[in-house]
Every structure is written in structure tokens, then in C-alpha cells.
mmCIF file of the protein (N, C-alpha, C, O) and its ligand, coordinates in Angstrom:
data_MODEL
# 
_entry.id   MODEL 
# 
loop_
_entity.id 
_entity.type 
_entity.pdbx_number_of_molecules 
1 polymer     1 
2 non-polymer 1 
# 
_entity_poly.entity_id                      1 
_entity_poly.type                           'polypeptide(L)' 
_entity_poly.nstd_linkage                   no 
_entity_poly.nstd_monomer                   no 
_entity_poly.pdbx_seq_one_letter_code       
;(UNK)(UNK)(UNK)(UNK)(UNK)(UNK)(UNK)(UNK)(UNK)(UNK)(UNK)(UNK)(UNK)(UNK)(UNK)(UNK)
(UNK)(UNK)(UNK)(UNK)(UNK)(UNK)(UNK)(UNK)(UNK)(UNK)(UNK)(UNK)(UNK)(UNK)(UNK)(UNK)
(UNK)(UNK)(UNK)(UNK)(UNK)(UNK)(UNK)(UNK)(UNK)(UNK)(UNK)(UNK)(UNK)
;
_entity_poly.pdbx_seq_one_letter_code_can   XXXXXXXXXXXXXXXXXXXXXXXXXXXXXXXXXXXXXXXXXXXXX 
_entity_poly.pdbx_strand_id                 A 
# 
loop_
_entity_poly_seq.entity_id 
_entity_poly_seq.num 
_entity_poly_seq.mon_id 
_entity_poly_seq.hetero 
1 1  UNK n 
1 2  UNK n 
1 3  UNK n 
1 4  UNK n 
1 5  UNK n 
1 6  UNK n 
1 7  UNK n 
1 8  UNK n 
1 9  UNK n 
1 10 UNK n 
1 11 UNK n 
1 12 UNK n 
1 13 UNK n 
1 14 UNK n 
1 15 UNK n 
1 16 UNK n 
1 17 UNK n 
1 18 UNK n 
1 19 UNK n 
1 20 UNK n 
1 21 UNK n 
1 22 UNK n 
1 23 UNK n 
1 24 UNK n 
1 25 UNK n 
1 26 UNK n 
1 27 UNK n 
1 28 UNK n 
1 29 UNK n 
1 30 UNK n 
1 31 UNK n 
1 32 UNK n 
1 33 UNK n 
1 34 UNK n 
1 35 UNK n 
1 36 UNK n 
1 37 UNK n 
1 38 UNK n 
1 39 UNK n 
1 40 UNK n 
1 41 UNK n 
1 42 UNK n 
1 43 UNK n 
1 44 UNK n 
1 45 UNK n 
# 
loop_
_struct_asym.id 
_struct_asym.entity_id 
A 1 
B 2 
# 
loop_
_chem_comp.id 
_chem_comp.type 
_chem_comp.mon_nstd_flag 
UNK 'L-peptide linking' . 
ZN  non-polymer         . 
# 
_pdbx_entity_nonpoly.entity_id   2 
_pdbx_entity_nonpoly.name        ? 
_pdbx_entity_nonpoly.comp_id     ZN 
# 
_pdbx_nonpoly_scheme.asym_id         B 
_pdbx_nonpoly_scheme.entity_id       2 
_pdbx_nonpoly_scheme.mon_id          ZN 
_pdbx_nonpoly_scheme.ndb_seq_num     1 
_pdbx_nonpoly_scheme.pdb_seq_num     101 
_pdbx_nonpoly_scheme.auth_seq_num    101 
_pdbx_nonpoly_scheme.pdb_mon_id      ZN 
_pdbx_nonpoly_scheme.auth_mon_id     ZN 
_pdbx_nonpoly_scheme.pdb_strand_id   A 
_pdbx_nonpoly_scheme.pdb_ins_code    . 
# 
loop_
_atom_site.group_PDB 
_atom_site.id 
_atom_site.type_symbol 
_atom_site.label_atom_id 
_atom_site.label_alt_id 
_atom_site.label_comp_id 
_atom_site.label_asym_id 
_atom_site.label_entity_id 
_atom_site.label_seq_id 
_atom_site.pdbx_PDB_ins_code 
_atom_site.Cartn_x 
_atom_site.Cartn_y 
_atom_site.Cartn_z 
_atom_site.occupancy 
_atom_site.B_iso_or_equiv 
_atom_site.pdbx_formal_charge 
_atom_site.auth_seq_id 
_atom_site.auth_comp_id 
_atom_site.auth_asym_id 
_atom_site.auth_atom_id 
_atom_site.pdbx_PDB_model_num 
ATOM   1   N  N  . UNK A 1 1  ? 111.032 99.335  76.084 1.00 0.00 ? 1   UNK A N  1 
ATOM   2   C  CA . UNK A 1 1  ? 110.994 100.296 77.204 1.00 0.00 ? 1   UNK A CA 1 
ATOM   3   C  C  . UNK A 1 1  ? 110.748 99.546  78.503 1.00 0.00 ? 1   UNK A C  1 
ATOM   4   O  O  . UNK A 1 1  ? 109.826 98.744  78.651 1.00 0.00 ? 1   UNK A O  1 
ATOM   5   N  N  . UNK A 1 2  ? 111.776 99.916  79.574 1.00 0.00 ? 2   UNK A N  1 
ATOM   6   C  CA . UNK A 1 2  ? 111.441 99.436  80.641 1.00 0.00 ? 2   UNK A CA 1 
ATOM   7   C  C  . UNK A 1 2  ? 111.041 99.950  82.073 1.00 0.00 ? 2   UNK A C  1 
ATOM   8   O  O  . UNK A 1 2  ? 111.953 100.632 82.540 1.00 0.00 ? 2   UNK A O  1 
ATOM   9   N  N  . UNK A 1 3  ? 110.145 99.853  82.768 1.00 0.00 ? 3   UNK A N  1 
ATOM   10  C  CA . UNK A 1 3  ? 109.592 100.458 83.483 1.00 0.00 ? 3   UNK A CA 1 
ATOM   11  C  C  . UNK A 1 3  ? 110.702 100.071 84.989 1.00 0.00 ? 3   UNK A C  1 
ATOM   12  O  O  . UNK A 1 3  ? 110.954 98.927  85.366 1.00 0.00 ? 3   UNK A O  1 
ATOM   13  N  N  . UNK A 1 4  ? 111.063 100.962 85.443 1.00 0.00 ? 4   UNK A N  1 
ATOM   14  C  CA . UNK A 1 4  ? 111.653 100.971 86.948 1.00 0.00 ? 4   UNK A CA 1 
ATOM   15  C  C  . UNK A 1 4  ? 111.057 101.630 87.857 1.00 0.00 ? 4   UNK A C  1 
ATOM   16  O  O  . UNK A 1 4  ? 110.563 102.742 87.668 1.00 0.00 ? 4   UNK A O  1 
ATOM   17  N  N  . UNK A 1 5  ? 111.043 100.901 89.129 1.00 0.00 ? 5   UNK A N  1 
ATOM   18  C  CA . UNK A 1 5  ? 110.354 101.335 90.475 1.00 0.00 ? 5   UNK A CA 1 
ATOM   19  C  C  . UNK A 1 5  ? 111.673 101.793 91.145 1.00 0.00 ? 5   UNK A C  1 
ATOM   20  O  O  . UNK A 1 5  ? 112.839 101.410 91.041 1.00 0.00 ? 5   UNK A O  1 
ATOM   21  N  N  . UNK A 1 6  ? 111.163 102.592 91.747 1.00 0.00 ? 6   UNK A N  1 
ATOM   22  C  CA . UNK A 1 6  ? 111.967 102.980 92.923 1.00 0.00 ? 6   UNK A CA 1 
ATOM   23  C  C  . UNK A 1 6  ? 111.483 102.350 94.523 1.00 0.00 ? 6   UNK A C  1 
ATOM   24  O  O  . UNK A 1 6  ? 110.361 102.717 94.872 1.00 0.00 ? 6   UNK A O  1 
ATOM   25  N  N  . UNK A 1 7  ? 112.079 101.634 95.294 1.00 0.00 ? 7   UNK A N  1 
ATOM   26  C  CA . UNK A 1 7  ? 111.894 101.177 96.244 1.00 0.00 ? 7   UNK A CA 1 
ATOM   27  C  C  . UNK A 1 7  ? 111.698 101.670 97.575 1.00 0.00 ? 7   UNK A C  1 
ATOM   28  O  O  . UNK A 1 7  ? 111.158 101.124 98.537 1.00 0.00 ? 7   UNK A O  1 
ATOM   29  N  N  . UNK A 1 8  ? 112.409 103.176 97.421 1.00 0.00 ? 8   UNK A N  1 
ATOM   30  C  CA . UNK A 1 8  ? 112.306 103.877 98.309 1.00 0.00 ? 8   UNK A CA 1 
ATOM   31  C  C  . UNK A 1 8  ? 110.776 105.067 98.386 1.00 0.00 ? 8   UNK A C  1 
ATOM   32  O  O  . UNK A 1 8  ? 110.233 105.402 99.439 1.00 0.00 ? 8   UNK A O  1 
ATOM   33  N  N  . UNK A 1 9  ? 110.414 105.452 97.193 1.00 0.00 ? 9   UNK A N  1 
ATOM   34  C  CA . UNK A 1 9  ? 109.526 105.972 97.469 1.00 0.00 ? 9   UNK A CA 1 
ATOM   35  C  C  . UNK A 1 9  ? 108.128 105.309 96.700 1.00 0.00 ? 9   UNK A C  1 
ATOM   36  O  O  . UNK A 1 9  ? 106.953 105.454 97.039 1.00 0.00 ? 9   UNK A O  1 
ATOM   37  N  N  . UNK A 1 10 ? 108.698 104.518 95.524 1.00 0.00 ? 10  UNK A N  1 
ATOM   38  C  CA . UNK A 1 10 ? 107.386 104.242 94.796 1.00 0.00 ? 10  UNK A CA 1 
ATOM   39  C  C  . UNK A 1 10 ? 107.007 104.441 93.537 1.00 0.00 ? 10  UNK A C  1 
ATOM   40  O  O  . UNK A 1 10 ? 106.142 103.835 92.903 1.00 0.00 ? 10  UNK A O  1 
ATOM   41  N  N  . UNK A 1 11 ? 108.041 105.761 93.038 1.00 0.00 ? 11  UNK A N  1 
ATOM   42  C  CA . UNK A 1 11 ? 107.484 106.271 91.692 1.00 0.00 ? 11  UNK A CA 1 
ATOM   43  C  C  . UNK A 1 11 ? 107.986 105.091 90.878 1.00 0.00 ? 11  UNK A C  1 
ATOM   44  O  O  . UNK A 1 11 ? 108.550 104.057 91.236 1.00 0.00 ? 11  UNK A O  1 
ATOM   45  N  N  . UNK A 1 12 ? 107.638 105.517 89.734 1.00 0.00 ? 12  UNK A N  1 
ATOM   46  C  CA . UNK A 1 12 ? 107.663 104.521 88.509 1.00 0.00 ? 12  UNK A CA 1 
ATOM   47  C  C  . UNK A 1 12 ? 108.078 105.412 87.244 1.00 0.00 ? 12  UNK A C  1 
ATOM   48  O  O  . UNK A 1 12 ? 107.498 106.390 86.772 1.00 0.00 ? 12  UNK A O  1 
ATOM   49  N  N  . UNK A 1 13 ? 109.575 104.605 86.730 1.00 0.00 ? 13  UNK A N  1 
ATOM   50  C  CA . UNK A 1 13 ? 109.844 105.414 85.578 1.00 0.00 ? 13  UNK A CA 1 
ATOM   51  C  C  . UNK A 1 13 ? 110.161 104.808 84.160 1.00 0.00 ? 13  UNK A C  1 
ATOM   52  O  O  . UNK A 1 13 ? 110.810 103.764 84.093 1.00 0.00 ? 13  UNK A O  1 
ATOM   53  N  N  . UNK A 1 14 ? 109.726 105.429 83.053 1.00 0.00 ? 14  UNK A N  1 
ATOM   54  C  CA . UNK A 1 14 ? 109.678 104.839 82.476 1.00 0.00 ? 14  UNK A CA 1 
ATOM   55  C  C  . UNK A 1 14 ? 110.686 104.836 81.510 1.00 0.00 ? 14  UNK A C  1 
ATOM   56  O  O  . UNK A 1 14 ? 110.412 105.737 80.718 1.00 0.00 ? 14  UNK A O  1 
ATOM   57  N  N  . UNK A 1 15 ? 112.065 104.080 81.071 1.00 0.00 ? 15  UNK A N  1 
ATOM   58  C  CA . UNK A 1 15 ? 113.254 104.346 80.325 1.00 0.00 ? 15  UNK A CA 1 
ATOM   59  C  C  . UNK A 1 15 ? 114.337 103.113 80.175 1.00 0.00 ? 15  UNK A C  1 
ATOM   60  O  O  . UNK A 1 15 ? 114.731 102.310 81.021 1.00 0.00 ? 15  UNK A O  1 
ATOM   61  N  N  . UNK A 1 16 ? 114.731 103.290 78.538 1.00 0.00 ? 16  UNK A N  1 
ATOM   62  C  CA . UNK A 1 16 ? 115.334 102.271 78.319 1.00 0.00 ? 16  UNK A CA 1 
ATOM   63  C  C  . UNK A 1 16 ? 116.428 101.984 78.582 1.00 0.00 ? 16  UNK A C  1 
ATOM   64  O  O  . UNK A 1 16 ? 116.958 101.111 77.895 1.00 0.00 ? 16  UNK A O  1 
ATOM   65  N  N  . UNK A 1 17 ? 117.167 102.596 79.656 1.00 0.00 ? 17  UNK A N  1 
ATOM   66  C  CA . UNK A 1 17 ? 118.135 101.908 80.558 1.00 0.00 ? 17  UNK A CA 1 
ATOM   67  C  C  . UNK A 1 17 ? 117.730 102.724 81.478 1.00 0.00 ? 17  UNK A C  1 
ATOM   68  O  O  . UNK A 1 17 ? 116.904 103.636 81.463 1.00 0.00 ? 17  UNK A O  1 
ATOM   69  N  N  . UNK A 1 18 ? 118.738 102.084 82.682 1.00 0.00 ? 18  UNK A N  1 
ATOM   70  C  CA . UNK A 1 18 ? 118.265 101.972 84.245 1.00 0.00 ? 18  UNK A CA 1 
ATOM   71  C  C  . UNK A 1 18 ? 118.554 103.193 84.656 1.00 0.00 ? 18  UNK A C  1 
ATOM   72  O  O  . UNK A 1 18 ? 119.754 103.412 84.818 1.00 0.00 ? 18  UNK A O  1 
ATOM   73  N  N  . UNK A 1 19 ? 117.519 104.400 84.962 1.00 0.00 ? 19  UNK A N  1 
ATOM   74  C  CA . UNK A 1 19 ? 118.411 105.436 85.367 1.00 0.00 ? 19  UNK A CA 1 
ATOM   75  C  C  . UNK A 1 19 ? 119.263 105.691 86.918 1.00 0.00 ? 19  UNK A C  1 
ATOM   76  O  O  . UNK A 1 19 ? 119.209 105.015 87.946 1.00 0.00 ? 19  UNK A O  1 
ATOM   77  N  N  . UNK A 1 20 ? 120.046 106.940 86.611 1.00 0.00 ? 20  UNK A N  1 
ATOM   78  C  CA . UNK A 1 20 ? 121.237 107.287 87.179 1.00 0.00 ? 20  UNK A CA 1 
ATOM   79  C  C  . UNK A 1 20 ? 120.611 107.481 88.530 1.00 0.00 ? 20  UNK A C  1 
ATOM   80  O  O  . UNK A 1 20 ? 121.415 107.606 89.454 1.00 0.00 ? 20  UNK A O  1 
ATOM   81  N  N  . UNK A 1 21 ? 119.178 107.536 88.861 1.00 0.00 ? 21  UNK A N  1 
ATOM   82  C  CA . UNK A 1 21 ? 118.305 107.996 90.379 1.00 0.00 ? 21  UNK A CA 1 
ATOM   83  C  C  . UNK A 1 21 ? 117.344 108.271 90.084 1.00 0.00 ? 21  UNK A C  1 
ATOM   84  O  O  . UNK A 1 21 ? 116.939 108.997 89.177 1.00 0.00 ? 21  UNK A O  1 
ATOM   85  N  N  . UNK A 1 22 ? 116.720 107.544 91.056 1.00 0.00 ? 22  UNK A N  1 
ATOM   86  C  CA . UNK A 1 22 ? 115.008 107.996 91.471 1.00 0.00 ? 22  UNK A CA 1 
ATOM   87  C  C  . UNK A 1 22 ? 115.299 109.823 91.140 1.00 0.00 ? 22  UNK A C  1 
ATOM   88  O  O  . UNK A 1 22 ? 116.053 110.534 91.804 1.00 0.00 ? 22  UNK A O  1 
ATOM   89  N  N  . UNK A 1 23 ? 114.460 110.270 89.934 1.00 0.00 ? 23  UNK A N  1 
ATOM   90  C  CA . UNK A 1 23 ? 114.283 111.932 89.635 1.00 0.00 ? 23  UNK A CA 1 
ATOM   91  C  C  . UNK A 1 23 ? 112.939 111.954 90.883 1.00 0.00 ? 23  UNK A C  1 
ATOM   92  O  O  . UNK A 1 23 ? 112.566 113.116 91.038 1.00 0.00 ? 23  UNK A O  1 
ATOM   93  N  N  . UNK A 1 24 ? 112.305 111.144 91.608 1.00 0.00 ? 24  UNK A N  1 
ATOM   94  C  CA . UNK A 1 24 ? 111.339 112.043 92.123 1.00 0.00 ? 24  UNK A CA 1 
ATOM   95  C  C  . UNK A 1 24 ? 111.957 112.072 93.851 1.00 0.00 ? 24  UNK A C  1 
ATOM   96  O  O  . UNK A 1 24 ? 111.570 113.044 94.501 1.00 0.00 ? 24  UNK A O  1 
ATOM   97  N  N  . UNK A 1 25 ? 112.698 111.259 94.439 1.00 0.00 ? 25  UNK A N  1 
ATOM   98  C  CA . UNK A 1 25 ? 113.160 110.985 95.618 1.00 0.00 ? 25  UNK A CA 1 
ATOM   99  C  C  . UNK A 1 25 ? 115.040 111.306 95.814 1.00 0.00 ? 25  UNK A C  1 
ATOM   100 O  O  . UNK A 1 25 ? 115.612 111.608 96.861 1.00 0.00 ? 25  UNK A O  1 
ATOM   101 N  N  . UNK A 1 26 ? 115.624 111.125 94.519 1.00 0.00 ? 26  UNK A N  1 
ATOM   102 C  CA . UNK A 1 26 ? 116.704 111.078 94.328 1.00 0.00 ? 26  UNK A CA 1 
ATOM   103 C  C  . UNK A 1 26 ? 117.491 110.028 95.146 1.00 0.00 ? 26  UNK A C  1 
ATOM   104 O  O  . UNK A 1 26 ? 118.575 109.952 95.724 1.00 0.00 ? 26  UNK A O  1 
ATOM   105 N  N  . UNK A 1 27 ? 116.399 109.250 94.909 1.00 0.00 ? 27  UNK A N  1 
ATOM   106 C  CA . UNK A 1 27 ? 117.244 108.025 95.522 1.00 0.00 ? 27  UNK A CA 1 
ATOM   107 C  C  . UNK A 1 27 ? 118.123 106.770 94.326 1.00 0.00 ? 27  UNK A C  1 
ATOM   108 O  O  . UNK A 1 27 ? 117.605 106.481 93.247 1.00 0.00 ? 27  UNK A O  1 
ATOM   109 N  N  . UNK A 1 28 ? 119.555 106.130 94.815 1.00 0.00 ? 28  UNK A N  1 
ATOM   110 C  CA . UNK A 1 28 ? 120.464 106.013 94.376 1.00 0.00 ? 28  UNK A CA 1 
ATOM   111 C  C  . UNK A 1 28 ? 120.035 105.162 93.468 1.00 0.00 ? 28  UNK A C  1 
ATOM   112 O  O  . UNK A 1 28 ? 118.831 104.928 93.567 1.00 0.00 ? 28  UNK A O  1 
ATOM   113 N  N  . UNK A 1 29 ? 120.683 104.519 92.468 1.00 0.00 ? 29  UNK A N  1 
ATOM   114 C  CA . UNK A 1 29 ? 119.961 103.542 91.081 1.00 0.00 ? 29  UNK A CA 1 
ATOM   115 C  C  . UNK A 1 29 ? 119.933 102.574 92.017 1.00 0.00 ? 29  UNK A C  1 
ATOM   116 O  O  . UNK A 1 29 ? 118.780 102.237 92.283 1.00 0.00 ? 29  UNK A O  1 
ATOM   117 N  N  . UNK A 1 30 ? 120.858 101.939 92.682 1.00 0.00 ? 30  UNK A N  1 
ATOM   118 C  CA . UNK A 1 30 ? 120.800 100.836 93.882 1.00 0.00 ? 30  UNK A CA 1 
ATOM   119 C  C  . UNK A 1 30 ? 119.139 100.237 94.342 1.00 0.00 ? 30  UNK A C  1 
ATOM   120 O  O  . UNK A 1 30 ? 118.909 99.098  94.750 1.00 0.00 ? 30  UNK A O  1 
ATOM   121 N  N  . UNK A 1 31 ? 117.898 101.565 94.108 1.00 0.00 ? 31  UNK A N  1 
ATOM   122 C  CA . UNK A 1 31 ? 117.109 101.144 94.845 1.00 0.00 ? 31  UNK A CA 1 
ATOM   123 C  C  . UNK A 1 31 ? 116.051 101.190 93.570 1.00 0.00 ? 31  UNK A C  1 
ATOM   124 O  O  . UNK A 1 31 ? 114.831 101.249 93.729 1.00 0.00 ? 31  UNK A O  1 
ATOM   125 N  N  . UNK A 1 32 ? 116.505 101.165 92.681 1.00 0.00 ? 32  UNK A N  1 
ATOM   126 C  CA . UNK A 1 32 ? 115.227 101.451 91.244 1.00 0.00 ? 32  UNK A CA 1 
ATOM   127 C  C  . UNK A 1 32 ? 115.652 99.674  90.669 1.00 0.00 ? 32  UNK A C  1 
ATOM   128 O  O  . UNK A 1 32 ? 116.667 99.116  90.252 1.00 0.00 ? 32  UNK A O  1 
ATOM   129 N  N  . UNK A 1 33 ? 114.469 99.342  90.900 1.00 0.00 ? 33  UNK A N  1 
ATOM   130 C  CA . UNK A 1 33 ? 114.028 98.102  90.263 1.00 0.00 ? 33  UNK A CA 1 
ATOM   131 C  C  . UNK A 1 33 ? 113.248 97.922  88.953 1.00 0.00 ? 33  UNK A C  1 
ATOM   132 O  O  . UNK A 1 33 ? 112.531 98.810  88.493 1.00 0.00 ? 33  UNK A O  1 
ATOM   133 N  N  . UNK A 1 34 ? 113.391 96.968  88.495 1.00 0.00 ? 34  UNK A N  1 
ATOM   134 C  CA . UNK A 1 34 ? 113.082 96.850  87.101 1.00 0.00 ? 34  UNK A CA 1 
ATOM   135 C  C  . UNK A 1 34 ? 111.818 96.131  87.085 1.00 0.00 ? 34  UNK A C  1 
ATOM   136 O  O  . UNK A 1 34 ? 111.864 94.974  87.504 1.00 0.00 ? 34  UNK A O  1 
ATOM   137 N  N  . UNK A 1 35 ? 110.774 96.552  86.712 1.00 0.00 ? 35  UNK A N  1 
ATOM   138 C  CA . UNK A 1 35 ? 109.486 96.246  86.404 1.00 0.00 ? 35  UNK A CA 1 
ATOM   139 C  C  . UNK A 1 35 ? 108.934 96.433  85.177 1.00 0.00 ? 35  UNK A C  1 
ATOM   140 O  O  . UNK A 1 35 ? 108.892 97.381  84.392 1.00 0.00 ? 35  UNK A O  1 
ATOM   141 N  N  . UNK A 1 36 ? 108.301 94.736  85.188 1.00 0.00 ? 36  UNK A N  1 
ATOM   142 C  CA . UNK A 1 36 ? 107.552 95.082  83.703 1.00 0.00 ? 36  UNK A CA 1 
ATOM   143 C  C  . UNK A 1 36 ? 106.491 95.757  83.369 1.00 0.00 ? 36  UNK A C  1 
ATOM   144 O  O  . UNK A 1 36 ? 105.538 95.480  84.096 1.00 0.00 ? 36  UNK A O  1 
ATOM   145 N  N  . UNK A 1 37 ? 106.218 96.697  82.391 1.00 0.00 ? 37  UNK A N  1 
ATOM   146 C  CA . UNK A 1 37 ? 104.680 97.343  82.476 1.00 0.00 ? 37  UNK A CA 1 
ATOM   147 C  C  . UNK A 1 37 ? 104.305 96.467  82.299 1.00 0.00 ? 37  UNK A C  1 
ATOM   148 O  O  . UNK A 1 37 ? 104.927 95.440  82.030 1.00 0.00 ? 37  UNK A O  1 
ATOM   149 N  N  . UNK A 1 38 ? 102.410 96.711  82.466 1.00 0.00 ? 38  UNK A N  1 
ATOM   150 C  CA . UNK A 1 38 ? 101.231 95.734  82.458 1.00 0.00 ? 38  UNK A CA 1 
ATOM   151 C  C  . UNK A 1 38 ? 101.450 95.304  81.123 1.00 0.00 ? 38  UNK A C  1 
ATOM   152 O  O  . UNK A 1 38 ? 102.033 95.786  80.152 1.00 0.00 ? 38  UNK A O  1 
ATOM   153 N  N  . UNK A 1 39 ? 100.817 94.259  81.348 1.00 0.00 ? 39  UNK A N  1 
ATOM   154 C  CA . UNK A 1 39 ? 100.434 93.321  79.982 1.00 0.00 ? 39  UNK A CA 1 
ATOM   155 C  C  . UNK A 1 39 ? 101.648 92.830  78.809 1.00 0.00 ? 39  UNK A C  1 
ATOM   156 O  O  . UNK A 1 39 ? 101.613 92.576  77.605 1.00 0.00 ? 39  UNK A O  1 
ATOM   157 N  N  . UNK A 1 40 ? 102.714 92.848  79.855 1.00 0.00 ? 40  UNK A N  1 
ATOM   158 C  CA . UNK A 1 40 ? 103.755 92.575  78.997 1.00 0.00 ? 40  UNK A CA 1 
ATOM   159 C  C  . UNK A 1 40 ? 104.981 91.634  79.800 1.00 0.00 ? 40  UNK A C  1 
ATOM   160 O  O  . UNK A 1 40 ? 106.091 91.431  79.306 1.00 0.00 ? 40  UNK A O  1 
ATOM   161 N  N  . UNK A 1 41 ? 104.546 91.134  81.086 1.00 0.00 ? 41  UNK A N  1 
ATOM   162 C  CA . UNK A 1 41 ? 104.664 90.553  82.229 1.00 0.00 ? 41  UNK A CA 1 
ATOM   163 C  C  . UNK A 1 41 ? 105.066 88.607  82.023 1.00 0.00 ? 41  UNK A C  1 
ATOM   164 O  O  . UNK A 1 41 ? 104.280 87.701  81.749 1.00 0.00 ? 41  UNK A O  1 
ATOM   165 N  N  . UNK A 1 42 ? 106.169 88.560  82.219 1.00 0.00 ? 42  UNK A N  1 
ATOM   166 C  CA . UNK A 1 42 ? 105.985 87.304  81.822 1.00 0.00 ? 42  UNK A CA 1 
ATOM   167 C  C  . UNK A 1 42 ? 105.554 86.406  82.612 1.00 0.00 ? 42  UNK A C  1 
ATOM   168 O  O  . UNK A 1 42 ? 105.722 86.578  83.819 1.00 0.00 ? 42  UNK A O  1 
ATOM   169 N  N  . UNK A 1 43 ? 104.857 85.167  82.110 1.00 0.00 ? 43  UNK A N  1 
ATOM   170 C  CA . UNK A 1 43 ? 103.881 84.206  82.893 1.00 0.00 ? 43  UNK A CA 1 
ATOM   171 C  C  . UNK A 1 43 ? 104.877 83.767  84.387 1.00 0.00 ? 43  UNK A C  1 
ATOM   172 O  O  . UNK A 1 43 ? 106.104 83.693  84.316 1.00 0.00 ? 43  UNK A O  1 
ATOM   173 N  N  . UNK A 1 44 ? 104.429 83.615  85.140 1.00 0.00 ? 44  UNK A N  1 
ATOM   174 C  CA . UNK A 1 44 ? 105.042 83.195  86.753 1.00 0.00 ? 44  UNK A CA 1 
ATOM   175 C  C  . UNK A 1 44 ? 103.978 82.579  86.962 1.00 0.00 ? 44  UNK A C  1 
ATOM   176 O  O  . UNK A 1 44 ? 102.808 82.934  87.105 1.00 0.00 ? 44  UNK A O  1 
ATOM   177 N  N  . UNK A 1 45 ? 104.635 81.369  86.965 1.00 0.00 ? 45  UNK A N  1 
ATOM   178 C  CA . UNK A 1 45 ? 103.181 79.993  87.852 1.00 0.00 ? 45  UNK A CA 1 
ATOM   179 C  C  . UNK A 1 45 ? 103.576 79.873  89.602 1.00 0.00 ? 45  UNK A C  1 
ATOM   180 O  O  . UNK A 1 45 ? 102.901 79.153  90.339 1.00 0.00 ? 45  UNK A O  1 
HETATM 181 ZN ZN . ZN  B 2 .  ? 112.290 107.496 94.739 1.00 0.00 2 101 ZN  A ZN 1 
# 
């Protein structure tokens, strides 16, 4: 499961592919980024 942000407003959704729009802003997939939930984050030095 992958967690996507939306860039435009913030929410956070949680689904295993990228959805079709921000459901809380309806903003375009263009702006939903892919974020890892916590603790599952891979190491970045
Ligand atoms: Zn949004």
C-alpha cells in the first residue's frame, strides 16, 4: 500500500495505485505524490 500526498492541499491517501485525483481537493493526479508511510521509509543518508 502506498501512501500519496497531494501537493496542492495536503491530504494523504492511502491506495495501491496512484489515484485518478486528490478526492479531498480534486486536484489532478499530476499533483499527488507518492509517499512512504512511516516506518517503512527507505534509509536516505
Ligand atoms: Zn488535494
Amino acid at each position: 500500500m502506498a501512501l500519496w500526498k497531494c501537493a496542492v492541499c495536503g491530504a494523504e491517501m492511502e491506495a495501491r495505485c496512484k489515484p485518478g485525483k486528490c478526492k479531498n481537493c480534486g486536484a489532478e493526479k499530476d499533483q499527488l505524490v507518492k509517499d512512504a508511510p512511516a516506518g517503512t521509509k527507505k534509509k536516505e543518508s
